[in-house]
C-alpha positions in Angstrom: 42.7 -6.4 -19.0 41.6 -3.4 -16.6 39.5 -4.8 -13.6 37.3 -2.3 -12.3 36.6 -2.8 -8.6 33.7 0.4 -8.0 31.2 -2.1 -6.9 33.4 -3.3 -4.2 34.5 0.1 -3.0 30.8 1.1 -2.8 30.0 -2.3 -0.7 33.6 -1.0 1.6 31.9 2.7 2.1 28.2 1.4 2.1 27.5 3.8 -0.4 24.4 3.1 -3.3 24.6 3.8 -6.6 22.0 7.2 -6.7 24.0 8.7 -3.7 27.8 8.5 -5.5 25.9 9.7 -8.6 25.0 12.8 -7.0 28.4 13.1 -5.1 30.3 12.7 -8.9 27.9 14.6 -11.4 27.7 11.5 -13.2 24.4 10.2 -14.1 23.5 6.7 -12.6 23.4 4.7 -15.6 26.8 6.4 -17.1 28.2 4.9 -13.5 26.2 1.4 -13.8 28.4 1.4 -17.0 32.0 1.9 -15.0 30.4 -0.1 -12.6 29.4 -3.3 -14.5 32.6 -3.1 -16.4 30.9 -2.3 -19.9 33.2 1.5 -20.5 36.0 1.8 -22.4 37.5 4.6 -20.6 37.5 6.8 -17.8 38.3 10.7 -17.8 41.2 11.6 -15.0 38.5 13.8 -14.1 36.3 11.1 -13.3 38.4 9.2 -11.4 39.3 11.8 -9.5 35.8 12.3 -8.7 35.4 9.3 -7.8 38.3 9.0 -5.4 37.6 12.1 -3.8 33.5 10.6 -3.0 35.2 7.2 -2.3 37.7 8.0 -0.1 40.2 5.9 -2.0 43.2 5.9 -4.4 42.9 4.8 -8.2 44.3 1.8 -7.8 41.6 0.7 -5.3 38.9 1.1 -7.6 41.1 -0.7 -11.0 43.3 -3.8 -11.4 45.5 -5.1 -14.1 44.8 -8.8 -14.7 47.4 -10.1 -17.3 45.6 -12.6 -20.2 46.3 -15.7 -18.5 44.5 -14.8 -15.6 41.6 -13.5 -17.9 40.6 -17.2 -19.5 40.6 -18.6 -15.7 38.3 -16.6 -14.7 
């Protein structure tokens, strides 16, 4: 399973929702989606929006958790 991490790297850069939607081109509740860990996939595009606004590589903002440490969770 991916992890996707956006929320924290928002909380890290103090940045809201509504402002890294304007900085991406991505409408807010398309990035609630990444956010809240509902998407199935990203664009390359995307993330690299997103790194560029964040500051931050791509592995900052996902995580592989392997099934075992899925159920404990």
């Amino acid at each position: 399973m991916i992890r996707i991490n956006l929320d924290v790297m928002m909380a890290k850069r103090k940045m809201s929702l509504n402002k890294l939607s304007e900085l991406v081109d991505i409408t807010p509740a398309n990035l609630s989606i990444l956010k809240n860990e509902k998407g199935k996939a990203i664009r390359f595009t995307t993330l690299d929006a997103l790194c560029q606004a964040l500051d931050c590589q791509p592995g900052d903002l996902m995580e592989y958790i392997d099934g075992e440490s899925q159920h404990s969770t």
